[in-house]
N, C-alpha and C positions, 0 to 999 in steps of 0.2 A: 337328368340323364347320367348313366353311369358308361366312362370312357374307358377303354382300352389302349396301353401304351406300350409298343415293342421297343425296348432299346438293343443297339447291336453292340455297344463298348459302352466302358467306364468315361469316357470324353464326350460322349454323343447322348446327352442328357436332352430331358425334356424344355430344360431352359423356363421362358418366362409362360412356356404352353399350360405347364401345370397350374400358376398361380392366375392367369386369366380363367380356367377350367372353377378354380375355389372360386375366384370374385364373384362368376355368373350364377355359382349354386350347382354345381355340377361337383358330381364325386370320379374319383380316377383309382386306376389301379396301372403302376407300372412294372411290365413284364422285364427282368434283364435274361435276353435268351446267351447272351455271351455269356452269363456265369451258371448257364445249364437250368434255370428257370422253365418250364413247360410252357409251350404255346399254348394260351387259353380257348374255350371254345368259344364261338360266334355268338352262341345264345346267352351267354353270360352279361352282355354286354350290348348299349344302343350306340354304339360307334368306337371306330377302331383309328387310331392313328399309328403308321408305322414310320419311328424315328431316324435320323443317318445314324452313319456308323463307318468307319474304315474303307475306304473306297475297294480297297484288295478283296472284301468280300463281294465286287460285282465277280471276278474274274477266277476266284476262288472259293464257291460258296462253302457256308461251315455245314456241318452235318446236322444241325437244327434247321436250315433254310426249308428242308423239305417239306416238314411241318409249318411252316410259317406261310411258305406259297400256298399250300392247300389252304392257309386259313383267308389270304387275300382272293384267292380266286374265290372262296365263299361268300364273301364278303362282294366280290363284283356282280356275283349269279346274283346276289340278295337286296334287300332294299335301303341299308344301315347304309350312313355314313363313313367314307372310307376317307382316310387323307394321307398323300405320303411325301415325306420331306429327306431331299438329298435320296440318299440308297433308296431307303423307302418309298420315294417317288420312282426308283429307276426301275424298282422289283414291279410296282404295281402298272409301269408303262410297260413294260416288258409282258407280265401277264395280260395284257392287251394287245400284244404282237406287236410293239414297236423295238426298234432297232435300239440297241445301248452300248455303246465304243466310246474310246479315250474322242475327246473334244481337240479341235487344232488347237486352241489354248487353253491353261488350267488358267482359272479365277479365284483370287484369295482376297480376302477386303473386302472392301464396299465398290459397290460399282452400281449406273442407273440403269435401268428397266424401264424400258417404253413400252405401254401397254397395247397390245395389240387391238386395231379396229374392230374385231369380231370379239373380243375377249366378253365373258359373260361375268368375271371377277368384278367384284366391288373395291377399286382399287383406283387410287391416281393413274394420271396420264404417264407421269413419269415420277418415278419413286426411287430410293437408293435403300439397296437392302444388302446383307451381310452374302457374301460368298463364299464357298468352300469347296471346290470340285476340279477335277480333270474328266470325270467322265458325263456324258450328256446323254439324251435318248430323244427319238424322233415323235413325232405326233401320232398317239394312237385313231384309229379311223374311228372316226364318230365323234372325238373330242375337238373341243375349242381352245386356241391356243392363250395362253396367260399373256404371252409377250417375250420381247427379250432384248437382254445388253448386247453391247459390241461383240465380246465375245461368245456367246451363247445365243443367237438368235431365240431360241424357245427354251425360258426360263420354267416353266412352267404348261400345265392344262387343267382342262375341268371334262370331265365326260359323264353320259348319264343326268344332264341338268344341273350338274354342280353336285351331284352327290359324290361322287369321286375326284377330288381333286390331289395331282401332284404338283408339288413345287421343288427348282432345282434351287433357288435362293433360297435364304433364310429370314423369316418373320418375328423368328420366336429369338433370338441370338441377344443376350445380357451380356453386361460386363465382365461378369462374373463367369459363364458360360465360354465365352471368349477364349478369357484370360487363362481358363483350363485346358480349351481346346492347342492353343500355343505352346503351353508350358508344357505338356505332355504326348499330342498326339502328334501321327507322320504328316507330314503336307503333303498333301494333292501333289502324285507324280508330275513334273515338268521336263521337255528339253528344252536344250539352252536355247533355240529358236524362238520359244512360245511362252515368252517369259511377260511380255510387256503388260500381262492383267494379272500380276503378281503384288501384291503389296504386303511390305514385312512388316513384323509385330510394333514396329515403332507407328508405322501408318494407321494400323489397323487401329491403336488403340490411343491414338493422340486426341479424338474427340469423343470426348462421354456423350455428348447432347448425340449423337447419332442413334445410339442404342435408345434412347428415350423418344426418339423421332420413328422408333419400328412399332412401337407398342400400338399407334391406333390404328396402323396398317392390321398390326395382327389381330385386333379387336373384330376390325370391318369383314376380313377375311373368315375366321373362324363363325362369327356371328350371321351370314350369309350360308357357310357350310352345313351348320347344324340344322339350318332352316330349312333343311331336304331330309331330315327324319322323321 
């Protein structure tokens, strides 16, 4: 299969998505619409994933996003593979009519995920996966919820049988990926109230074995996904 990849910023990389895409034999192409790249067409391509990116772009979109929504909503009319993580999860629940606003608290770190009884994900009961967000989005109608941490009751969904899945965590998140996102990009707006699921760069990145404990999450995940093309 040949994948399709939107990134929004230079910090908001595909992470270990692209190197699990090579291991399985699968070819990619990644679009950077931040540095004026064209949104590709649907037919180019047997699945699409759209990446995070700067959260300021839910609440201010750039002047690419137009073309970008028309390519997701083609993509939900159609039968391909759709997946979206962090923003890209918020754009593609939103183009499904759910609600998308700042969260009572912002999430940075790692934090657990209990999976929800109805969840149709191939996924542990409860798992710890990378966070990075203040904004959140409701459950679109017709989908099944993924689950969710203390602070984000609904981490995620799956709609259409699994062939649309958003995620508000992160699966794909490396050391390496991390350590860029820190060193360079804005943190998830906070006020000082909504601080307590905040953890600093020292936290985040005091245990390596965590990033190597995401990898078969994302295997299971992505490998159940593609299985709807």
């Amino acid at each position: 299969m040949h994948i399709h990849l939107l990134q929004h910023g230079p910090d908001h990389g595909p992470a270990r998505l692209t190197d699990w895409l090579t291991s399985m034999g699968h070819s990619y192409t990644v679009f950077h619409l931040y540095a004026g790249e064209l949104t590709p067409r649907p037919s180019e391509s047997d699945a699409l994933i759209v990446l995070d990116g700067p959260e300021e772009l839910l609440s201010q979109p750039p002047a690419w996003f137009k073309a970008e929504d028309k390519l997701i909503n083609r993509y939900l009319d159609g039968q391909k593979p759709l997946l979206g993580i962090g923003v890209g999860a918020h754009w593609i629940a939103q183009a499904l009519g759910s609600v998308v606003a700042p969260g009572t608290y912002t999430e940075t770190g790692w934090h657990t995920v209990t999976l929800a009884p109805e969840s149709s994900l191939d996924l542990p009961e409860t798992f710890t996966a990378f966070m990075w967000h203040r904004y959140v989005f409701s459950l679109p109608d017709d989908a099944l919820p993924l689950g969710g941490s203390e602070a984000a009751p609904l981490q995620g969904f799956a709609w259409d049988r699994g062939r649309v899945i958003g995620l508000l965590c992160h699966l794909e998140a490396t050391s390496a990926s991390v350590k860029q996102l820190l060193g360079t990009a804005e943190w998830p707006a906070a006020s000082p109230s909504a601080t307590r699921y905040i953890q600093d760069a020292t936290q985040i990145l005091e245990d390596p074995n965590r990033f190597i404990h995401l990898a078969p999450q994302l295997d299971r995940l992505m490998t159940q996904w593609l299985k709807a093309a």
